[in-house]
PyMOL CGO cylinders between C-alpha atoms (Angstrom):
from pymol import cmd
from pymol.cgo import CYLINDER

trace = [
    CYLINDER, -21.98, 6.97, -2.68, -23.55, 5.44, -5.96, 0.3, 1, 1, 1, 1, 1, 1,
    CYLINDER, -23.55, 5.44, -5.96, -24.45, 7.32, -9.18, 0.3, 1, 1, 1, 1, 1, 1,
    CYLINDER, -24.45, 7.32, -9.18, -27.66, 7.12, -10.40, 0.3, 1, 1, 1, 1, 1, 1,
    CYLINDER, -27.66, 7.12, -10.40, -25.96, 6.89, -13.71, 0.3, 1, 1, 1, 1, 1, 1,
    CYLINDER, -25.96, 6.89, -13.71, -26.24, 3.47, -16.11, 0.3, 1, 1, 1, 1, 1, 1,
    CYLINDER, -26.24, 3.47, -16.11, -23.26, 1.49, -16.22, 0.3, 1, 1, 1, 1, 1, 1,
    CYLINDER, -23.26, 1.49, -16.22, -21.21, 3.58, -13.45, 0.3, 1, 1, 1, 1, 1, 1,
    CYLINDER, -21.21, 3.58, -13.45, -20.57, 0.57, -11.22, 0.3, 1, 1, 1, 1, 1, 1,
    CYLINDER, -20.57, 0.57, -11.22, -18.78, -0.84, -13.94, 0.3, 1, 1, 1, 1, 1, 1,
    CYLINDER, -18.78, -0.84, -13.94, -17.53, 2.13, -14.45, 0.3, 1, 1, 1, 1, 1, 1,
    CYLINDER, -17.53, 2.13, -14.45, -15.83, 2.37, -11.19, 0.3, 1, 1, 1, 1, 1, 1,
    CYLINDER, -15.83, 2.37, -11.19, -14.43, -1.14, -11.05, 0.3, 1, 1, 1, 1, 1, 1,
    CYLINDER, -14.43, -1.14, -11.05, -12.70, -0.76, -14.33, 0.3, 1, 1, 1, 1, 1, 1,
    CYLINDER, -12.70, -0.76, -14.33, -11.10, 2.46, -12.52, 0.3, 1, 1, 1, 1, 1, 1,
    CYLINDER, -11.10, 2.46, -12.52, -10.89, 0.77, -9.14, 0.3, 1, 1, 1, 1, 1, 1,
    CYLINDER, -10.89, 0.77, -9.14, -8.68, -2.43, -10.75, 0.3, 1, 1, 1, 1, 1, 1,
    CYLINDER, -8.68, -2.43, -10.75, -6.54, 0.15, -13.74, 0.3, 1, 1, 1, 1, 1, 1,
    CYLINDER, -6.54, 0.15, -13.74, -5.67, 2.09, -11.24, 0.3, 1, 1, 1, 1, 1, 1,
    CYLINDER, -5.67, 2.09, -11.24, -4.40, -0.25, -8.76, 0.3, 1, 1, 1, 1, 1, 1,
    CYLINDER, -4.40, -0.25, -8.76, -2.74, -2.10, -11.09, 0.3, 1, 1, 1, 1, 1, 1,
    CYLINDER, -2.74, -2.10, -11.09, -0.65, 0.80, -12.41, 0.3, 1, 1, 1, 1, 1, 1,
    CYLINDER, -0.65, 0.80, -12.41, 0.36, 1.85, -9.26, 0.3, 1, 1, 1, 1, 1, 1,
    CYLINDER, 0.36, 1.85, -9.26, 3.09, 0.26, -7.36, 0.3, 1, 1, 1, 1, 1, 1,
    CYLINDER, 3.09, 0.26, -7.36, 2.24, 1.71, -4.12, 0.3, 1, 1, 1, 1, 1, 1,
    CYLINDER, 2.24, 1.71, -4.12, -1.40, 2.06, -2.26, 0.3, 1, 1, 1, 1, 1, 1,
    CYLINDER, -1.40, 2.06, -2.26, -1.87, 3.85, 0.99, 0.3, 1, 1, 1, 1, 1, 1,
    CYLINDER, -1.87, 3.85, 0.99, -3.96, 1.75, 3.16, 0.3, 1, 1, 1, 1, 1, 1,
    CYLINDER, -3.96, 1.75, 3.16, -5.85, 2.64, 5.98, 0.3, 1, 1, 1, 1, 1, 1,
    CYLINDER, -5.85, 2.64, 5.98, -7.62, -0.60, 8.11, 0.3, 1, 1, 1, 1, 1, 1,
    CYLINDER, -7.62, -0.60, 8.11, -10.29, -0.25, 11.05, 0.3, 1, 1, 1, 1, 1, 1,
    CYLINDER, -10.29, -0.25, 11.05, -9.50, 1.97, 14.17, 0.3, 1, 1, 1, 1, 1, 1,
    CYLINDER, -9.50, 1.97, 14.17, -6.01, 3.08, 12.61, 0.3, 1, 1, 1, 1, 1, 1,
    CYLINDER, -6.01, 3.08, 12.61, -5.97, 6.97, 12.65, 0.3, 1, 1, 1, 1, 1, 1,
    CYLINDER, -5.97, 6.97, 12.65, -3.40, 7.13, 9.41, 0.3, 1, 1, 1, 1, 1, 1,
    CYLINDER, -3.40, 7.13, 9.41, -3.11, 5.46, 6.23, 0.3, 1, 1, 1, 1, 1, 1,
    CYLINDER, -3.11, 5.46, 6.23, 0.12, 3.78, 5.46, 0.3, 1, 1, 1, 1, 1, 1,
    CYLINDER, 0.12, 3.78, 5.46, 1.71, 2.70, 2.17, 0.3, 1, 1, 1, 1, 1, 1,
    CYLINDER, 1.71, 2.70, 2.17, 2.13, -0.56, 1.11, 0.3, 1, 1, 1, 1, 1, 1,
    CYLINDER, 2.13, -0.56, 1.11, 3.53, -2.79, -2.05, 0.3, 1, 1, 1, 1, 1, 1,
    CYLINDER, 3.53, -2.79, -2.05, 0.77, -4.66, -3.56, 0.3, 1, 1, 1, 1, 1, 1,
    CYLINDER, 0.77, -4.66, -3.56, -0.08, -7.14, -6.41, 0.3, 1, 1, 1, 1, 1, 1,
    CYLINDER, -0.08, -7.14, -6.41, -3.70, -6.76, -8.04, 0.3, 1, 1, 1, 1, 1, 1,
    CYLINDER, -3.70, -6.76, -8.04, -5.02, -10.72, -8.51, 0.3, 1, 1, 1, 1, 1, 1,
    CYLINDER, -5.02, -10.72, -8.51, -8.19, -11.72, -9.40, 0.3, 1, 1, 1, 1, 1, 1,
    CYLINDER, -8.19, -11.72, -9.40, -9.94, -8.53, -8.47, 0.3, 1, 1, 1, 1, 1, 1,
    CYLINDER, -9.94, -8.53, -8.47, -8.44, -7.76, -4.97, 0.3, 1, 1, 1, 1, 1, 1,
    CYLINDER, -8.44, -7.76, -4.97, -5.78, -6.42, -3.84, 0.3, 1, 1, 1, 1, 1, 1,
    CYLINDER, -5.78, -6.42, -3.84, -2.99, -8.93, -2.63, 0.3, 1, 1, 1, 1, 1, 1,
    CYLINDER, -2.99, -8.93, -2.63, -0.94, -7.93, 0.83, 0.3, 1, 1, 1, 1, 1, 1,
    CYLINDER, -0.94, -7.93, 0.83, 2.00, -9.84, 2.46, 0.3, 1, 1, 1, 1, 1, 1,
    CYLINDER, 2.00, -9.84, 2.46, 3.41, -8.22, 5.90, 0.3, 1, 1, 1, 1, 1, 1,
    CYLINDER, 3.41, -8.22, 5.90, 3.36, -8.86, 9.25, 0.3, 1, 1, 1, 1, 1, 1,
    CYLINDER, 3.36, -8.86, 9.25, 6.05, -10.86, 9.81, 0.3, 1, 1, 1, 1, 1, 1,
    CYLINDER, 6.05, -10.86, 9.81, 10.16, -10.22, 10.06, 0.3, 1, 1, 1, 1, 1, 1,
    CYLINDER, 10.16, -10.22, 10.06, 11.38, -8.34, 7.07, 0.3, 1, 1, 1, 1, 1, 1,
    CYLINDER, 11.38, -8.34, 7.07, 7.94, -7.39, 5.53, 0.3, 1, 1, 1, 1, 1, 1,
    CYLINDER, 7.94, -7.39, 5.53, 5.36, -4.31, 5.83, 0.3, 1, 1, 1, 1, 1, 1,
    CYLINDER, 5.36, -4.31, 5.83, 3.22, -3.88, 8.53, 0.3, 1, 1, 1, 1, 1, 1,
    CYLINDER, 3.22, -3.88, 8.53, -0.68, -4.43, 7.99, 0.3, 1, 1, 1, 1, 1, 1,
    CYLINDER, -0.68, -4.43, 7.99, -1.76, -2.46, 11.19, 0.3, 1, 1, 1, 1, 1, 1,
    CYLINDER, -1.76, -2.46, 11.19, -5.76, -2.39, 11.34, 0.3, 1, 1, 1, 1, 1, 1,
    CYLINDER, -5.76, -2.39, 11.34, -6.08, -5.32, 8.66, 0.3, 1, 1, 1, 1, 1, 1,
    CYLINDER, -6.08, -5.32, 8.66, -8.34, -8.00, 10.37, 0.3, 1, 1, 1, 1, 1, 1,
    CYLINDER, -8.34, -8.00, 10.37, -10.35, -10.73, 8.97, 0.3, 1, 1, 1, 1, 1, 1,
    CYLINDER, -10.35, -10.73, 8.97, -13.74, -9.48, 7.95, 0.3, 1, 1, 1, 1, 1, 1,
    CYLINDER, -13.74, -9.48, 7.95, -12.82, -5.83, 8.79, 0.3, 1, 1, 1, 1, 1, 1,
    CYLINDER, -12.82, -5.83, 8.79, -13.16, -3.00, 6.36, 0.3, 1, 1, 1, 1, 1, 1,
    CYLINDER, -13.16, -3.00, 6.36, -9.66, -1.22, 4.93, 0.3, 1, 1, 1, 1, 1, 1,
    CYLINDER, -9.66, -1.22, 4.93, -9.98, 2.36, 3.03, 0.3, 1, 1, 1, 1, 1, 1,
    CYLINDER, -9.98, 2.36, 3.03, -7.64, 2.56, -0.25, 0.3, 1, 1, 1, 1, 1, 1,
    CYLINDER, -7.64, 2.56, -0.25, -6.11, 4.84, -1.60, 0.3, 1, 1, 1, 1, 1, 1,
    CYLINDER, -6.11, 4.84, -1.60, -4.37, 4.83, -5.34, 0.3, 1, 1, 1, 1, 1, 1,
    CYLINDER, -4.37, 4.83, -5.34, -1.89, 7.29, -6.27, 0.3, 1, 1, 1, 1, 1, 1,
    CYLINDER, -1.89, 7.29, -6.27, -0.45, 8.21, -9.99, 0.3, 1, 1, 1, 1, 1, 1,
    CYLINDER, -0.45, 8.21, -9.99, 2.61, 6.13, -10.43, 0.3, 1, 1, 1, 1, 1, 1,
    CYLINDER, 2.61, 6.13, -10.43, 4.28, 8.98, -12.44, 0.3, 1, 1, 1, 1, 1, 1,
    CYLINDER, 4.28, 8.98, -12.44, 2.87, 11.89, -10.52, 0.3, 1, 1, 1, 1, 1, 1,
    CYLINDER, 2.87, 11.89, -10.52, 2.12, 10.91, -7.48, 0.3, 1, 1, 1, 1, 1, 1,
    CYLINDER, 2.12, 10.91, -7.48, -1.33, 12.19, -6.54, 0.3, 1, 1, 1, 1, 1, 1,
    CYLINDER, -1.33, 12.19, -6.54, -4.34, 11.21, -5.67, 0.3, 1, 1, 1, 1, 1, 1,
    CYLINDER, -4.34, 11.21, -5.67, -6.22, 8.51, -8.31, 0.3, 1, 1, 1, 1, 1, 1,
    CYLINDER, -6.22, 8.51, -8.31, -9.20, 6.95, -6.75, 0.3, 1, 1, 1, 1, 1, 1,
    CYLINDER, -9.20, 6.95, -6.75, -10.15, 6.12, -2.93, 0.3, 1, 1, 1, 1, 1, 1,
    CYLINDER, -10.15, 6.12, -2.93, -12.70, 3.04, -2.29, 0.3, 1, 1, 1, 1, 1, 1,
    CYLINDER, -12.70, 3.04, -2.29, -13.47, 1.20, 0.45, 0.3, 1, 1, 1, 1, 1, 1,
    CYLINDER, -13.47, 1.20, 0.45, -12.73, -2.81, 1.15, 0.3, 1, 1, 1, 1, 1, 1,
    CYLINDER, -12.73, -2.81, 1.15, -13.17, -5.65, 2.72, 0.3, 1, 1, 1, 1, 1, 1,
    CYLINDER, -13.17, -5.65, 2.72, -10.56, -7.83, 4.19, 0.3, 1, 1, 1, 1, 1, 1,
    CYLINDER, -10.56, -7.83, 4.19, -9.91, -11.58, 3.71, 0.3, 1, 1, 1, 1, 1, 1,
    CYLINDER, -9.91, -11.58, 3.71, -7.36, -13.47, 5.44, 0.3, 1, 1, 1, 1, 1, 1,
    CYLINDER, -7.36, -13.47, 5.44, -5.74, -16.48, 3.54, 0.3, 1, 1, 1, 1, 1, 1,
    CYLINDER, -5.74, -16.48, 3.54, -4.80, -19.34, 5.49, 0.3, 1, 1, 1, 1, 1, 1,
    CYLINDER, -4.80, -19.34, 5.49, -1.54, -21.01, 4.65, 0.3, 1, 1, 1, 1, 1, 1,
    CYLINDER, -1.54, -21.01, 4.65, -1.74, -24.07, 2.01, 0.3, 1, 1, 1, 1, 1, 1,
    CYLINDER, -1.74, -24.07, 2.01, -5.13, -23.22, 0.59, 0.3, 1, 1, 1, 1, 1, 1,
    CYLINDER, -5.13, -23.22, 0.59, -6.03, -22.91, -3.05, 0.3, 1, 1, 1, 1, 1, 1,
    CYLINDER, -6.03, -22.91, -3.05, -6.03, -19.19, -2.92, 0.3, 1, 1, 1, 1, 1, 1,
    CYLINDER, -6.03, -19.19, -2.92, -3.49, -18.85, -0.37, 0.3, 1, 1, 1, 1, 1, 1,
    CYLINDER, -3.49, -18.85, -0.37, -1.18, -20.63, -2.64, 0.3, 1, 1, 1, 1, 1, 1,
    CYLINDER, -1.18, -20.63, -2.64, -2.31, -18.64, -6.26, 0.3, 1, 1, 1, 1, 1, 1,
    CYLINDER, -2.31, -18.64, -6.26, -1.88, -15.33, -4.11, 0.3, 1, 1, 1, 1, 1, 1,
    CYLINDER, -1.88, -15.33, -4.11, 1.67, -15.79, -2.90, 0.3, 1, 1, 1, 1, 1, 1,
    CYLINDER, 1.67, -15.79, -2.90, 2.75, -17.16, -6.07, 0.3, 1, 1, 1, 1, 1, 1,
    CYLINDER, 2.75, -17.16, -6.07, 1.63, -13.47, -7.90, 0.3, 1, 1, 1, 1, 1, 1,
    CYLINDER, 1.63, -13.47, -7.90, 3.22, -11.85, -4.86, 0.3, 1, 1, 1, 1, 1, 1,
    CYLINDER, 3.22, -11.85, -4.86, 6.49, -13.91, -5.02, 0.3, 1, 1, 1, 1, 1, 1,
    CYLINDER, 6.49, -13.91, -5.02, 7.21, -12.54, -8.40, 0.3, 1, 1, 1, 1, 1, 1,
    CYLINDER, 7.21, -12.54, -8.40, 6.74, -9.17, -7.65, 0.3, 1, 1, 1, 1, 1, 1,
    CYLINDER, 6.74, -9.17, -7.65, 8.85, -8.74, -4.28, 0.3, 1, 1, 1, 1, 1, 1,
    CYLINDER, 8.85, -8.74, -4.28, 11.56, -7.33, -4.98, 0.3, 1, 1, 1, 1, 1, 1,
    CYLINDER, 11.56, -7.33, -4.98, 15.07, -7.54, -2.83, 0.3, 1, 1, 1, 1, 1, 1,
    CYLINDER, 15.07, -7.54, -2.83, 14.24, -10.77, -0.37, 0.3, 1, 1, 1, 1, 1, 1,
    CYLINDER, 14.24, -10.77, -0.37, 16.59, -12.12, 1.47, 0.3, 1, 1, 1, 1, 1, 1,
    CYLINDER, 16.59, -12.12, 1.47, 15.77, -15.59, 0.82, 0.3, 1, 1, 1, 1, 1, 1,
    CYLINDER, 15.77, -15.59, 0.82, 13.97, -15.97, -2.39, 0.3, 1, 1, 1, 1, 1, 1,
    CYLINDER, 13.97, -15.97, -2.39, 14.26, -19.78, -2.12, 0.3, 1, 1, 1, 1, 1, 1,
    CYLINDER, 14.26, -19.78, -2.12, 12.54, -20.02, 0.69, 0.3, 1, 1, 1, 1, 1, 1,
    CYLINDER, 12.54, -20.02, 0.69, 10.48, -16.69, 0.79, 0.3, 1, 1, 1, 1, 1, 1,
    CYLINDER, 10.48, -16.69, 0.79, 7.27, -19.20, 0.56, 0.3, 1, 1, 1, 1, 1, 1,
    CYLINDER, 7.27, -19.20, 0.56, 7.66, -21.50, 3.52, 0.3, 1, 1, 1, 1, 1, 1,
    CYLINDER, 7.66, -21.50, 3.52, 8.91, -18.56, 5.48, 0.3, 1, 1, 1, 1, 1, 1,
    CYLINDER, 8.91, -18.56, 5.48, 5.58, -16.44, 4.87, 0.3, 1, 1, 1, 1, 1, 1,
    CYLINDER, 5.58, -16.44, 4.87, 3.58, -19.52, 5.61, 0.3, 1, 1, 1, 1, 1, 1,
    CYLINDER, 3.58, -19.52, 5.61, 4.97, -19.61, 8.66, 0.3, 1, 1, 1, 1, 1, 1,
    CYLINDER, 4.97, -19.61, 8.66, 5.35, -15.83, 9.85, 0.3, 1, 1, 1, 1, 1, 1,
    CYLINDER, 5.35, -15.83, 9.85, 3.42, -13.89, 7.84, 0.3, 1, 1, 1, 1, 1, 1,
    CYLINDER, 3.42, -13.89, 7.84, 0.32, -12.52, 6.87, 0.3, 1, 1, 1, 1, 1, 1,
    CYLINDER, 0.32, -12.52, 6.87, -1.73, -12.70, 3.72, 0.3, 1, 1, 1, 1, 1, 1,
    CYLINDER, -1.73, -12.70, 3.72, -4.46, -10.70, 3.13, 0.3, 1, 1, 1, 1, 1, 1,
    CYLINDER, -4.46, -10.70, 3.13, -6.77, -9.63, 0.23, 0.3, 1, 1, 1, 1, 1, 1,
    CYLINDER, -6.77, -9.63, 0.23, -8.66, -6.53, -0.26, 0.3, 1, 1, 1, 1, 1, 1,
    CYLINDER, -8.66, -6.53, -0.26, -12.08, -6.97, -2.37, 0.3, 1, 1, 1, 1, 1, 1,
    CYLINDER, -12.08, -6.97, -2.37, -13.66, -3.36, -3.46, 0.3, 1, 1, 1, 1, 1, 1,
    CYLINDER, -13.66, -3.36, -3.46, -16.79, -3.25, -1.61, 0.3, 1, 1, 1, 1, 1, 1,
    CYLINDER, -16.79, -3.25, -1.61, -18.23, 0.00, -3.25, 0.3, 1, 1, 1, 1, 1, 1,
    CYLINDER, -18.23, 0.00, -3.25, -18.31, 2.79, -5.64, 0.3, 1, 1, 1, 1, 1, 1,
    CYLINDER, -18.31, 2.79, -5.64, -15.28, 5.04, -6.15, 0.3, 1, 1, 1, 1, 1, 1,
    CYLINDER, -15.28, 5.04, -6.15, -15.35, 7.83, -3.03, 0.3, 1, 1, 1, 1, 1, 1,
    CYLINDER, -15.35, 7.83, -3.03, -15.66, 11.27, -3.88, 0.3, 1, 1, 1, 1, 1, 1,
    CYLINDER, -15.66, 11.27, -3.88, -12.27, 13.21, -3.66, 0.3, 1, 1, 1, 1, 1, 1,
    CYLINDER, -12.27, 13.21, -3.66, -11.33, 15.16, -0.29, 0.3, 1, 1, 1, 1, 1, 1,
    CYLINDER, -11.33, 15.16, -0.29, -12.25, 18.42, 0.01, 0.3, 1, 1, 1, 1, 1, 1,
    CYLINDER, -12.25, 18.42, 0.01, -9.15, 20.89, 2.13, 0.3, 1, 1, 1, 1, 1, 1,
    CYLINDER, -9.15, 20.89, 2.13, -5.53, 19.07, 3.17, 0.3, 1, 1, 1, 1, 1, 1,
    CYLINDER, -5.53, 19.07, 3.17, -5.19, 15.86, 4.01, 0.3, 1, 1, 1, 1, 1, 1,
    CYLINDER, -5.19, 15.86, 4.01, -1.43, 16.27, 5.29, 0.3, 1, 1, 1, 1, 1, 1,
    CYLINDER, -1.43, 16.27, 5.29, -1.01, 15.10, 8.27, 0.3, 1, 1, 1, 1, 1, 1,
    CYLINDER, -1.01, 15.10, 8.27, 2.25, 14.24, 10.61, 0.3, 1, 1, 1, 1, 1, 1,
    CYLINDER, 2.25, 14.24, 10.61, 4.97, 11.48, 9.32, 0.3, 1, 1, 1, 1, 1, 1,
    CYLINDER, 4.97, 11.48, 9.32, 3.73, 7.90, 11.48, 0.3, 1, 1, 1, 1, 1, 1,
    CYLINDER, 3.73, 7.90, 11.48, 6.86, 7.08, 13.59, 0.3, 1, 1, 1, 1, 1, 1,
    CYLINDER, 6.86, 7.08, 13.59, 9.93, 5.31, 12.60, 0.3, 1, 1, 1, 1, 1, 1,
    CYLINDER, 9.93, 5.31, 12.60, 13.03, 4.16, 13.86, 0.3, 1, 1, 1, 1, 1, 1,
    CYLINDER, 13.03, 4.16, 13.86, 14.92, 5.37, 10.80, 0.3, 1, 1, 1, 1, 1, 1,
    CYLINDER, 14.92, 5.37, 10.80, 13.82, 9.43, 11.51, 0.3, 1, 1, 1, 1, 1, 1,
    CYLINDER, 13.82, 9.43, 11.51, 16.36, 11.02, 13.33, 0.3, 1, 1, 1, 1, 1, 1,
    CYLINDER, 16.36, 11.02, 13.33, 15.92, 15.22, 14.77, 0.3, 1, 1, 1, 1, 1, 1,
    CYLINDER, 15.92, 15.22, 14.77, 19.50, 16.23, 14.98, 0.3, 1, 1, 1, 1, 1, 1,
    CYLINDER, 19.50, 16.23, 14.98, 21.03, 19.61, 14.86, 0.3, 1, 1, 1, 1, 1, 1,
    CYLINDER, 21.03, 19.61, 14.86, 22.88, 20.03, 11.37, 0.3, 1, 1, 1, 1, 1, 1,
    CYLINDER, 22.88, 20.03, 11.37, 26.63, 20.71, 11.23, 0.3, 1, 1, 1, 1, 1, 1,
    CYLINDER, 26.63, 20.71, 11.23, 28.24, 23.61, 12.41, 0.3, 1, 1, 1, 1, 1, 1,
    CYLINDER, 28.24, 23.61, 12.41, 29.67, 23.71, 9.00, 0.3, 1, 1, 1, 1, 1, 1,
    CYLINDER, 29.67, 23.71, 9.00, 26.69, 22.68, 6.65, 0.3, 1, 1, 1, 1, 1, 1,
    CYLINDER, 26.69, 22.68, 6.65, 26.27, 25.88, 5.56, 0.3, 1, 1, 1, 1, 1, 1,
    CYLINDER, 26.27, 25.88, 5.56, 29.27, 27.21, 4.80, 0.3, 1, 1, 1, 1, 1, 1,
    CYLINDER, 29.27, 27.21, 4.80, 29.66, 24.10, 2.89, 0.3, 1, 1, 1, 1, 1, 1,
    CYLINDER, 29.66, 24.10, 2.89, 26.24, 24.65, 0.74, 0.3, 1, 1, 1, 1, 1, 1,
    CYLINDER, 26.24, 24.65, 0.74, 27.48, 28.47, 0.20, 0.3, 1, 1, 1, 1, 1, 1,
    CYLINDER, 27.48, 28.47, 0.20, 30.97, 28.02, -0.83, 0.3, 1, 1, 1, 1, 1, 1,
    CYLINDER, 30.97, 28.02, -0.83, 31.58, 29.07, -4.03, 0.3, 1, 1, 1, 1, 1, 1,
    CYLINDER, 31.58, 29.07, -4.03, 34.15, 27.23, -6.81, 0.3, 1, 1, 1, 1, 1, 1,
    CYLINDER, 34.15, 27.23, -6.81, 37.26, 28.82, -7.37, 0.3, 1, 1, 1, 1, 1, 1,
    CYLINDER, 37.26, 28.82, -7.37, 38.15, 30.00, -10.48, 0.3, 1, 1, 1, 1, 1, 1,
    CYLINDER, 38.15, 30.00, -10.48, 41.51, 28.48, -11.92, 0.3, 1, 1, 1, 1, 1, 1,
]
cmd.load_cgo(trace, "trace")
């Protein structure tokens, strides 16, 4: 949707690329995936900068070459909704110009990896990277909920609580 207002492309790109960059977290949704998923990003040279898809990294479900990705930028401190905008995805091919400027911004902002020597060669070889160029104005925001049900995980478990959970939470101190 575009504004028939002067200067409110550049409007939304300044919000698009202040928004992202404050943010340590996006929720990305690519082509033919039903939810959106968070990810850890690094905003470079207008785009947003993705590593995953290999052991130890995020998962870029729905993220193909040439596809289109939906993103969405939440407040770092509160947690809602910023801006949504849609994107286009590039793949970066290991050893090219970009390929090497991109993983070089995202090397210095992964945090905890197991092999920070060697975190390079290892995504050339088994990973992904993948930037997202804004492809249009800012999206209006949702009308109703937008909640929907967790995505699967290996690390949810559904098991009855403790027979004695809640005589634990109820217990009182005793005076001494």
């Amino acid at each position: 949707m575009t504004s028939e207002l002067p200067g409110q492309d550049l409007f939304d790109q300044a919000l698009i690329e202040e928004a992202t960059k404050k943010s340590g977290l996006i929720w990305v949704r690519g082509a033919e995936v039903s939810a959106a998923r968070p990810l850890w990003h690094v905003w470079h040279e207008g785009a947003v900068c993705l590593i995953g898809d290999g052991p130890g990294e995020q998962p870029l479900p729905g993220l193909t070459d040439g596809g289109r990705a939906e993103v969405t930028v939440r407040s770092k401190d509160k947690g809602g909704r910023l801006v949504s905008w849609p994107a286009t995805v590039h793949a970066l091919g290991p050893g090219s110009p970009e390929w090497t400027e991109t993983v070089a911004e995202l090397k210095g902002k992964r945090l905890n990896a197991p092999d920070s020597e060697a975190m390079t060669e290892r995504w050339a070889r088994e990973c992904r990277v993948v930037r997202l160029v804004p492809t249009g104005a800012v999206e209006p925001p949702p009308t109703g909920s937008l909640a929907a049900p967790p995505l699967p995980s290996p690390a949810t478990t559904r098991q009855p609580i403790p027979a004695a959970l809640p005589r634990l939470l109820t217990r009182r101190r005793k005076k001494g």
